[in-house]
matplotlib code that plots the C-alpha trace (Angstrom):
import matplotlib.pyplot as plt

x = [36.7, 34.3, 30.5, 27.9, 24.3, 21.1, 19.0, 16.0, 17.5, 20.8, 21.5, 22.4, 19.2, 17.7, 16.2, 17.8, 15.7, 15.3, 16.2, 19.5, 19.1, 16.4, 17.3, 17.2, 20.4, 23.6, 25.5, 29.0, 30.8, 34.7, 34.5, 38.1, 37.7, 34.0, 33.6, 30.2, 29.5, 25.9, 25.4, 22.2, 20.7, 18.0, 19.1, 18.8, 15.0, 14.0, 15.6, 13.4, 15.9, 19.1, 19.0, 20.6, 23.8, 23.7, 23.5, 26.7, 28.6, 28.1, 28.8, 32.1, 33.6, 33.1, 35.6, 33.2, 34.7, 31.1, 27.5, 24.7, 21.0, 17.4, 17.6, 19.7, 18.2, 20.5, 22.1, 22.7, 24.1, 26.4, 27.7, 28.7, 30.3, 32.2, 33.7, 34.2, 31.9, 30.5, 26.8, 25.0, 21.2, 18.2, 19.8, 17.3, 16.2, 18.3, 21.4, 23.2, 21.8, 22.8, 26.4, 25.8, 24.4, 27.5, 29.6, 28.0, 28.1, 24.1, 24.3, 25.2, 27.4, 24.7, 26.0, 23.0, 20.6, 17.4, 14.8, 13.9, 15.0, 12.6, 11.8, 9.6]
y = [-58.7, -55.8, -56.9, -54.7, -55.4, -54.0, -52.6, -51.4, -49.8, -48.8, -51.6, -55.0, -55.3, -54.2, -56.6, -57.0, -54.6, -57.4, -54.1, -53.5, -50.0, -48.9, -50.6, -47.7, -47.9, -50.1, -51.5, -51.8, -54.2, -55.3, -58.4, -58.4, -55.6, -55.7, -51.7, -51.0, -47.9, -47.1, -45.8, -43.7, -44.4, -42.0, -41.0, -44.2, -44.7, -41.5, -41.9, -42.2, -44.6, -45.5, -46.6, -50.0, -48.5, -45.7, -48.1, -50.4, -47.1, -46.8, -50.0, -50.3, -46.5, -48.4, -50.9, -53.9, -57.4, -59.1, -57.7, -59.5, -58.8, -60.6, -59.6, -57.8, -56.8, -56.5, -53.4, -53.2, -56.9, -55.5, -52.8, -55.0, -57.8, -55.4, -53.7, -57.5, -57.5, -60.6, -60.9, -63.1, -63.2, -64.6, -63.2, -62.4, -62.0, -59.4, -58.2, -59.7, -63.0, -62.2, -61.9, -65.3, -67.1, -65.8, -67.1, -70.3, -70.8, -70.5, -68.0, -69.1, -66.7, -65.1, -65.5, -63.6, -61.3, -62.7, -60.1, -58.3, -54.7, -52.0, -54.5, -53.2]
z = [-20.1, -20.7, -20.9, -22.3, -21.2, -22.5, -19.7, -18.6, -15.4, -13.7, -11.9, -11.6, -10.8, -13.2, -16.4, -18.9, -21.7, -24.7, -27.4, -28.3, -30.2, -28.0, -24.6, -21.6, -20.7, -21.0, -18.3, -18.8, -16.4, -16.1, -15.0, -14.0, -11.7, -11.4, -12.1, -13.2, -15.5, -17.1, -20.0, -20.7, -24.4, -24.4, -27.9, -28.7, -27.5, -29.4, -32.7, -35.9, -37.0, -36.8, -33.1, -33.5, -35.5, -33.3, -30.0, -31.7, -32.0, -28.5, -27.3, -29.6, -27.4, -24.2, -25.6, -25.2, -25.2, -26.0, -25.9, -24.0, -25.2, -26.0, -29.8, -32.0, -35.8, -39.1, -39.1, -35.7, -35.9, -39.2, -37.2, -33.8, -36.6, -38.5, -34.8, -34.0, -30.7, -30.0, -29.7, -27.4, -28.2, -25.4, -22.2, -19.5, -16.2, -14.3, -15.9, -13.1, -13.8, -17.7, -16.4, -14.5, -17.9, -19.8, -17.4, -17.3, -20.9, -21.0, -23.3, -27.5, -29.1, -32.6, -36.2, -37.6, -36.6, -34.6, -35.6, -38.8, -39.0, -36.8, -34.2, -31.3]

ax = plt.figure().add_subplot(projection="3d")
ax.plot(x, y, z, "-o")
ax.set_aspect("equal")
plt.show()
């Protein structure tokens, strides 16, 4: 299964960023094969809007199975449904810890957004 992660660094290390559309970077991980690939989002962070759709199209071309973040507004939340990416809301710590809280069933799979729309 591929698990996207918002993050604020390149790591497994790294926190988990609570953003979706304007998180740092994404951290792809296989779990099958546990290959790691990061994604930089810096077009993300600067956009004047549009960074949660923007973000979803991203996260949809790495071919995610799920995607693990602390919030996730409307549109962006639209766009993951619609590419049928499941969207797990109030992960945190480390994205490595994320992973953990998925696996452990810790985490509740989101029917609706959890923030209005231009969240900061």
């Amino acid at each position: 299964m591929k698990v996207v992660v918002t993050s604020s660094g390149k790591s497994l290390d790294a926190a988990v960023d609570p953003r979706f559309g304007r998180a740092p970077q994404f951290i792809c991980v296989d779990t099958a094969t546990g290959e790691t690939t990061v994604v930089d989002n810096t077009a993300g962070v600067s956009a004047a809007q549009g960074a949660g759709v923007q973000a979803a199209e991203t996260v949809a071309r790495l071919g995610a199975d799920c995607l693990l973040t602390g919030h996730c507004g409307p549109k962006a939340f639209r766009a993951l449904e619609a590419a049928n990416i499941p969207v797990y809301v109030g992960a945190s710590g480390t994205v490595a810890d994320a992973l953990q809280q998925l696996e452990k069933g810790r985490l509740e799979r989101a029917t609706q957004p959890d923030v209005g729309g231009h969240w900061a």
